[in-house]
N, CA, C and O atoms as a MOPAC input file, in Angstrom:
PM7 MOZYME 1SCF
protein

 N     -6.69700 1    16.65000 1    14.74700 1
 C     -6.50400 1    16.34300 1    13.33900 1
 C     -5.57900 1    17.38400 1    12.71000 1
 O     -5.83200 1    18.52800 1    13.08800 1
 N     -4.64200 1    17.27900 1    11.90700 1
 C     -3.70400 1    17.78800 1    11.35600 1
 C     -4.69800 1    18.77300 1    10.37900 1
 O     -5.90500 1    18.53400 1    10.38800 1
 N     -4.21500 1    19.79000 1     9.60900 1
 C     -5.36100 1    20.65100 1     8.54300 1
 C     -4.08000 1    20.81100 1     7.67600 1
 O     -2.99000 1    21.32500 1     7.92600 1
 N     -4.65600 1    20.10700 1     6.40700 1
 C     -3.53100 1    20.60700 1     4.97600 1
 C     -4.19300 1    21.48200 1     4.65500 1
 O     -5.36900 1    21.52600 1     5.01500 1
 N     -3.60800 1    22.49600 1     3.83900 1
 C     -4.47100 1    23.45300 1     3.18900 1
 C     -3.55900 1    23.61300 1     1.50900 1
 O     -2.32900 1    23.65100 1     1.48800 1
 N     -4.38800 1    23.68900 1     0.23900 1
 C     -4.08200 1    23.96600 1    -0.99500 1
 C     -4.23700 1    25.62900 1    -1.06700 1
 O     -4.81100 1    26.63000 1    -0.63700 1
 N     -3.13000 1    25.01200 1    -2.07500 1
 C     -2.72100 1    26.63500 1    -2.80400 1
 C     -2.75000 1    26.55500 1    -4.05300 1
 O     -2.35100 1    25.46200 1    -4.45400 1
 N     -3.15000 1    27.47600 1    -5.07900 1
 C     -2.58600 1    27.51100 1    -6.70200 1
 C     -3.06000 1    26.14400 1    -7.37800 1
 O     -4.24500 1    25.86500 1    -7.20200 1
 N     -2.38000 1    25.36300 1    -8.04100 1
 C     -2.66000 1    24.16500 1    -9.09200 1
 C     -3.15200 1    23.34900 1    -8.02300 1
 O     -4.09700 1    22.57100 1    -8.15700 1
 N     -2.53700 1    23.52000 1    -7.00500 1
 C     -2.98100 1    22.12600 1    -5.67300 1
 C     -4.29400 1    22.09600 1    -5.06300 1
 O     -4.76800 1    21.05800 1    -4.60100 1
 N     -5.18000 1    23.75300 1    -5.04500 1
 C     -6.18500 1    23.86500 1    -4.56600 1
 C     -6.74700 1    23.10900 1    -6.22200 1
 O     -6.94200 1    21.90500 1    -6.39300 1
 N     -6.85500 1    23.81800 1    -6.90800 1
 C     -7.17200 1    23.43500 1    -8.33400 1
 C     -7.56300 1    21.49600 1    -8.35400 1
 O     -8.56400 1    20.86300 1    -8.69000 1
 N     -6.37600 1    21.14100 1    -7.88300 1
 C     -6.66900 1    19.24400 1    -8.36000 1
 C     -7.52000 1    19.06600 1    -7.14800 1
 O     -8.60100 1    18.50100 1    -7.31300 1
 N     -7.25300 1    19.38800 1    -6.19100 1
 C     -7.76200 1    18.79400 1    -4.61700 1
 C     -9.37900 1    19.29400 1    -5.10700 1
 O    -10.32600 1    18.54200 1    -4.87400 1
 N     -9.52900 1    20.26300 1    -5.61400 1
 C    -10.76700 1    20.80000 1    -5.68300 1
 C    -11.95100 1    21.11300 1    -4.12600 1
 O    -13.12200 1    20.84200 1    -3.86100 1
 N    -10.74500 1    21.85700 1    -3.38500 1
 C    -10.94400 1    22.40700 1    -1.61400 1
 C     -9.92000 1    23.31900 1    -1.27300 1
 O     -8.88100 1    23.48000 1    -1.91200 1
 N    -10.08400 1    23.60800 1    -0.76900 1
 C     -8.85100 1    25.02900 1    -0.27100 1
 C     -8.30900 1    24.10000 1     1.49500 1
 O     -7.29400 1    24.45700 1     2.09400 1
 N     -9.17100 1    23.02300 1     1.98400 1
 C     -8.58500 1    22.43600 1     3.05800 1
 C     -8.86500 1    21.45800 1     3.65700 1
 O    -10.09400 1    21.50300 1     3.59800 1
 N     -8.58700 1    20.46200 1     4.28300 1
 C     -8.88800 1    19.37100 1     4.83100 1
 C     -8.55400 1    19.09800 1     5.97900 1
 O     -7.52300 1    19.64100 1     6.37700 1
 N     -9.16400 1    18.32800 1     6.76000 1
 C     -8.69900 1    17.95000 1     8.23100 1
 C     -8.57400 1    16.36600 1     8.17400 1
 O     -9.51100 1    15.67600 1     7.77300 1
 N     -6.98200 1    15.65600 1     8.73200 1
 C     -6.85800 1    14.50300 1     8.57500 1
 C     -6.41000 1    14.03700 1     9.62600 1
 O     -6.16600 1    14.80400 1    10.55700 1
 N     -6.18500 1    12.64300 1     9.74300 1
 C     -5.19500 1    11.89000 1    10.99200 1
 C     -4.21100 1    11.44700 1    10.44900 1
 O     -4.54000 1    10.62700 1     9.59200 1
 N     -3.39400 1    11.55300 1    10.50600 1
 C     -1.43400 1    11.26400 1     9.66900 1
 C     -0.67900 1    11.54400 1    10.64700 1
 O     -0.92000 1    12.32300 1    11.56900 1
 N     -0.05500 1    11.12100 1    10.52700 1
 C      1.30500 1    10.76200 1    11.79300 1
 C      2.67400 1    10.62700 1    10.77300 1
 O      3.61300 1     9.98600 1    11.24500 1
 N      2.78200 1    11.00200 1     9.87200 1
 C      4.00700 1    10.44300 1     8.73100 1
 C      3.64200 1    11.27900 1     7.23500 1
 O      2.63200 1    11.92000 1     6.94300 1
 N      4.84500 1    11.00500 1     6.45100 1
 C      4.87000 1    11.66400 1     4.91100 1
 C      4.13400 1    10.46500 1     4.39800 1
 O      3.43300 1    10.59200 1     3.39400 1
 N      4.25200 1     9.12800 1     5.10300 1
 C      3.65000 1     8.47300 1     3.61400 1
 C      2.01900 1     8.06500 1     3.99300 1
 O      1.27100 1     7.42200 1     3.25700 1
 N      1.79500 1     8.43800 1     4.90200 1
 C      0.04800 1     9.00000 1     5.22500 1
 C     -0.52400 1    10.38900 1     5.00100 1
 O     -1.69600 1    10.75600 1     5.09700 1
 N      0.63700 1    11.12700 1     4.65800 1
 C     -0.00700 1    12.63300 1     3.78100 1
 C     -0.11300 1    11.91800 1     2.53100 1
 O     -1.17900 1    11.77700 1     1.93200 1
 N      1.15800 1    11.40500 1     2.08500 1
 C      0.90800 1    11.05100 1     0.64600 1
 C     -0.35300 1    10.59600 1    -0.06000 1
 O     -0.82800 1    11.05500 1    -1.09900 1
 N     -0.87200 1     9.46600 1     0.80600 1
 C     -1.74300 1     8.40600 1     0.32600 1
 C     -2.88800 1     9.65800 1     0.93800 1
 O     -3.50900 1    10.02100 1    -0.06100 1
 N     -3.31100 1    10.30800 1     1.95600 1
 C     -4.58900 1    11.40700 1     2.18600 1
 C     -4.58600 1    11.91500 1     0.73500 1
 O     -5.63800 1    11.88800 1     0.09600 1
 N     -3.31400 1    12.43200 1     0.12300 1
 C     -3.52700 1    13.38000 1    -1.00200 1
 C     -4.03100 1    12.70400 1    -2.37000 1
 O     -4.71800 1    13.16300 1    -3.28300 1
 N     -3.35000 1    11.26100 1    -2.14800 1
 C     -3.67200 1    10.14400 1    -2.94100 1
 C     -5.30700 1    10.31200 1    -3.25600 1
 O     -5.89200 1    10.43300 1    -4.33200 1
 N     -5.85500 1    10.26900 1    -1.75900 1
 C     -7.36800 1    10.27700 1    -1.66000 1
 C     -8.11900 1    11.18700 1    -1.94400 1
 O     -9.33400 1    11.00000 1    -2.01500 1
 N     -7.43200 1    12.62500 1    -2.21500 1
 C     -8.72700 1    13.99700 1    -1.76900 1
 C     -8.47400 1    14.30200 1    -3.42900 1
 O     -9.42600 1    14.79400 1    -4.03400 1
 N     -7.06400 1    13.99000 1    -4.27600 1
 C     -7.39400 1    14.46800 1    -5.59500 1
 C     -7.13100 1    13.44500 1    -7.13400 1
 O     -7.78200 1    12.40900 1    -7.26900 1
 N     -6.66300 1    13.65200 1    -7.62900 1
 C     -5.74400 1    12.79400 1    -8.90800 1
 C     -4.76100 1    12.76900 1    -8.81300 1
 O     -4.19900 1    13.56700 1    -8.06300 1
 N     -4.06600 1    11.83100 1    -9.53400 1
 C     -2.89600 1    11.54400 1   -10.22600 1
 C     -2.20600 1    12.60200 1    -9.96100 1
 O     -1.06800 1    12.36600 1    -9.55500 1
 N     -2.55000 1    13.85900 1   -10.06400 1
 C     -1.94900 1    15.40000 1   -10.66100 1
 C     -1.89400 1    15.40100 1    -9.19400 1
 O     -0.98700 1    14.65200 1    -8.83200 1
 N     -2.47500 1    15.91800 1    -8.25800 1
 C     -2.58200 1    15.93000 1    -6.91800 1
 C     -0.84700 1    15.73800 1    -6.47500 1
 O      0.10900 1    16.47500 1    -6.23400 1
 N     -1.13600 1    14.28800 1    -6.54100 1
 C      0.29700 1    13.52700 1    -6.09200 1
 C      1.17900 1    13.59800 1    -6.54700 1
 O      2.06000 1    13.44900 1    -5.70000 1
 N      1.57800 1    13.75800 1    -7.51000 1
 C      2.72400 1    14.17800 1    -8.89300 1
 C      3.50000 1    15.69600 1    -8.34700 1
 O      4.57200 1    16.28800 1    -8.21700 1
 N      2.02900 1    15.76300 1    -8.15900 1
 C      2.70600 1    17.64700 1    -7.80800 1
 C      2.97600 1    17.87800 1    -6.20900 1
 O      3.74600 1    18.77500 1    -5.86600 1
 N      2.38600 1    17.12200 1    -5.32400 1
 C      3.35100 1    16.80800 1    -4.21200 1
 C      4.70100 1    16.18000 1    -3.87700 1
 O      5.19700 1    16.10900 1    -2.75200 1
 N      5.27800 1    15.68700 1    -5.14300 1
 C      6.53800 1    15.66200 1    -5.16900 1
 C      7.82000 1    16.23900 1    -5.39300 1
 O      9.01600 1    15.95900 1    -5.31200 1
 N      6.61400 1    17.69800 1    -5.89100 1
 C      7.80600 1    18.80700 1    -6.48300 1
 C      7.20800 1    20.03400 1    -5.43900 1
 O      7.68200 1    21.15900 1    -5.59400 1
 N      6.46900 1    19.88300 1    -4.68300 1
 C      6.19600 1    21.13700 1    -3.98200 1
 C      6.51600 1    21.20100 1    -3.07900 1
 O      7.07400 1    20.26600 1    -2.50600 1
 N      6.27800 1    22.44500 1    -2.51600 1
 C      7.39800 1    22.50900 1    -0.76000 1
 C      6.42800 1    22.64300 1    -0.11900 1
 O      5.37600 1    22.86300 1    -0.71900 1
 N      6.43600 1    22.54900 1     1.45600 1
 C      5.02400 1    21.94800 1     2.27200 1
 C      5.73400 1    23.13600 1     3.46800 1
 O      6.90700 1    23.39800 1     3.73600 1
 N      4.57700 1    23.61100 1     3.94000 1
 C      5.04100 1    24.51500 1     5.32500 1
 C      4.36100 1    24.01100 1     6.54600 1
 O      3.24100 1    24.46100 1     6.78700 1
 N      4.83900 1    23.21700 1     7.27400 1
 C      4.32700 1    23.05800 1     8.40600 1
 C      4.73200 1    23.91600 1     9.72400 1
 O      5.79900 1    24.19800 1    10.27000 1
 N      3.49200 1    24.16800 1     9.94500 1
 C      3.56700 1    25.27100 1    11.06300 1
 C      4.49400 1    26.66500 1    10.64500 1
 O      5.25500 1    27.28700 1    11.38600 1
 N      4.24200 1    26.87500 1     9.53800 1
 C      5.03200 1    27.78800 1     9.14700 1
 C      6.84500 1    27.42100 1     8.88900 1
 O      7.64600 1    28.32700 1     8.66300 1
 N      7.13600 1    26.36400 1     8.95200 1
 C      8.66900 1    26.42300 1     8.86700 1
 C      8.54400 1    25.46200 1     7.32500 1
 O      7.65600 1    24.61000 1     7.29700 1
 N      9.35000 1    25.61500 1     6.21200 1
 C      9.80200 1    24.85400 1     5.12500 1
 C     10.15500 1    23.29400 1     5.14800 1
 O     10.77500 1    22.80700 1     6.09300 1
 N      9.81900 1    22.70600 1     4.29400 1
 C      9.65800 1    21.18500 1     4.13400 1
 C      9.70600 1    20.98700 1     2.88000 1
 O      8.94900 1    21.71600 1     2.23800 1
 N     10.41700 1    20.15200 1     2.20300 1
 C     10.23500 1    19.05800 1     0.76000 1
 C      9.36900 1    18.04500 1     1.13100 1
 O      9.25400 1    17.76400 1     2.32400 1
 N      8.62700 1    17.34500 1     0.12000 1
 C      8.41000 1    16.45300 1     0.90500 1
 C      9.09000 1    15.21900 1     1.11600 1
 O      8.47900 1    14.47700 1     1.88500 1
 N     10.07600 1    14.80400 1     0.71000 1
 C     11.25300 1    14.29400 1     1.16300 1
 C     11.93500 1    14.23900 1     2.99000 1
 O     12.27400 1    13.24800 1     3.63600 1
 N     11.93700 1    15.91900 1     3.45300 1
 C     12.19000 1    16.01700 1     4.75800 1
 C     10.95500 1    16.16900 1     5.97000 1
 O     11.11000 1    16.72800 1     7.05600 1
 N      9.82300 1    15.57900 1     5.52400 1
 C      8.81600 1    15.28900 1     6.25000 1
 C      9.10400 1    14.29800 1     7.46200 1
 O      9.43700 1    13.35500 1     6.74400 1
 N      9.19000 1    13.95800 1     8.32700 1
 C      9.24600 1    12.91700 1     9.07000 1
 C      7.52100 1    12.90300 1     9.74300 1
 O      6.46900 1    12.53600 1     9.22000 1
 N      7.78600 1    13.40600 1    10.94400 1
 C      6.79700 1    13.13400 1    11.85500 1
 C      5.67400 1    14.46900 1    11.92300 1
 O      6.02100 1    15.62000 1    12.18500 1
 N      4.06200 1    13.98000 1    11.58500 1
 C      3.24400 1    15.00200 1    11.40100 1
 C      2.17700 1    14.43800 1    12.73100 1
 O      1.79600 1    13.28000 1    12.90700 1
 N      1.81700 1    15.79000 1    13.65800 1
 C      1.24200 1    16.08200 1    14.49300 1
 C     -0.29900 1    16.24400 1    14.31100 1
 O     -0.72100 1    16.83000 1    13.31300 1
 N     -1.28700 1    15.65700 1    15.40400 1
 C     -2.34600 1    16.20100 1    15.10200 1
 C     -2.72000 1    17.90200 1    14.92800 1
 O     -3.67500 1    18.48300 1    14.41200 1
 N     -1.69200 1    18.29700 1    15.50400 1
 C     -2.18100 1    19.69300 1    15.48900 1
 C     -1.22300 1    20.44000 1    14.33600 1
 O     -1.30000 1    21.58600 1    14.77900 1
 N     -0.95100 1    20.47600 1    13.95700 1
 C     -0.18800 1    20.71500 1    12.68500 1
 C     -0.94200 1    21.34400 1    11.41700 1
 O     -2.01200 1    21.13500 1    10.84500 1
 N     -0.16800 1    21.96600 1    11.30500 1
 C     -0.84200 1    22.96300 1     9.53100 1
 C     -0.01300 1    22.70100 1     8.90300 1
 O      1.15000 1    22.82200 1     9.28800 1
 N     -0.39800 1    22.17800 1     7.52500 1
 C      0.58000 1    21.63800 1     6.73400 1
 C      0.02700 1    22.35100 1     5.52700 1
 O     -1.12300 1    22.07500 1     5.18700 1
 N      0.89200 1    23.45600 1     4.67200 1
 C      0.50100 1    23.90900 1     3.74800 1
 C      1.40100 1    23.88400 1     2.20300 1
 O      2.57300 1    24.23300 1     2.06200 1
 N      0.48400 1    23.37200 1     1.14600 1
 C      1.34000 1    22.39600 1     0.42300 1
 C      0.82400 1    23.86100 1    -1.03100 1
 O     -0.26700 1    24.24900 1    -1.44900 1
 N      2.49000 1    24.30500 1    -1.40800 1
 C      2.58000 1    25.15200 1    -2.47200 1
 C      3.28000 1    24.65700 1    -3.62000 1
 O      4.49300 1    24.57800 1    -3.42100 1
 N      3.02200 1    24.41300 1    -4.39300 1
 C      3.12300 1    24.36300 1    -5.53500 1
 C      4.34000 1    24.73000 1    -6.04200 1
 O      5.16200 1    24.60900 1    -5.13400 1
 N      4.89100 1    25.14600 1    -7.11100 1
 C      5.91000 1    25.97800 1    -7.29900 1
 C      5.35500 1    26.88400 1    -8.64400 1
 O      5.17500 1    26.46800 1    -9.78900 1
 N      5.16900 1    28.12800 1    -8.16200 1
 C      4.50500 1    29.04800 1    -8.52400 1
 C      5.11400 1    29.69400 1    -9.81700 1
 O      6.33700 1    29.76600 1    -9.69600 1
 N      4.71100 1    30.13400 1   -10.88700 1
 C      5.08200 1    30.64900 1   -12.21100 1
 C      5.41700 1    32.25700 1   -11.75600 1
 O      4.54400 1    32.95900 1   -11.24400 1
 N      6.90300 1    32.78000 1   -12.03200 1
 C      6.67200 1    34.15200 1   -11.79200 1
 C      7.82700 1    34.63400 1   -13.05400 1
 O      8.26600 1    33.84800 1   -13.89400 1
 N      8.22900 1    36.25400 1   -12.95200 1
 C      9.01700 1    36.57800 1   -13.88200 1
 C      9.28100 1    38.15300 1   -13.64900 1
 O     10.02400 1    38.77300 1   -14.40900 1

């Protein structure tokens, strides 16, 4: 099973710091995220950048997701 893990506003909507899923694709993360939070959840997976296995992702350049895969979905963080 693949493990997303939340960060910041994303842990916040998901209301979990992680999940273990079966997805094979972006538009079966989508609809998982669809499932674990709100509206807000998903909204904000369209503007956040996703690290799988440690390397950078939009979720736009998602293609193909592995069972074994860490997919860690950040937000875009307030700084200054």
């Amino acid at each position: 099973m693949a493990l997303i893990k939340f960060y910041a506003a994303a842990r916040q909507f998901a209301k979990q710091r992680e999940i273990e899923v079966m997805i094979s694709n972006k538009d079966e993360l989508f609809s998982e995220l669809n499932n674990v939070g709100s509206s807000q959840l998903t909204k904000l997976a369209e503007i956040s950048t996703f690290l799988i296995n440690g390397k950078r992702f939009s979720l736009d350049e998602i293609n193909e997701i592995r069972n074994s895969d860490v997919i860690e979905m950040l937000p875009p963080f307030a700084g200054g």
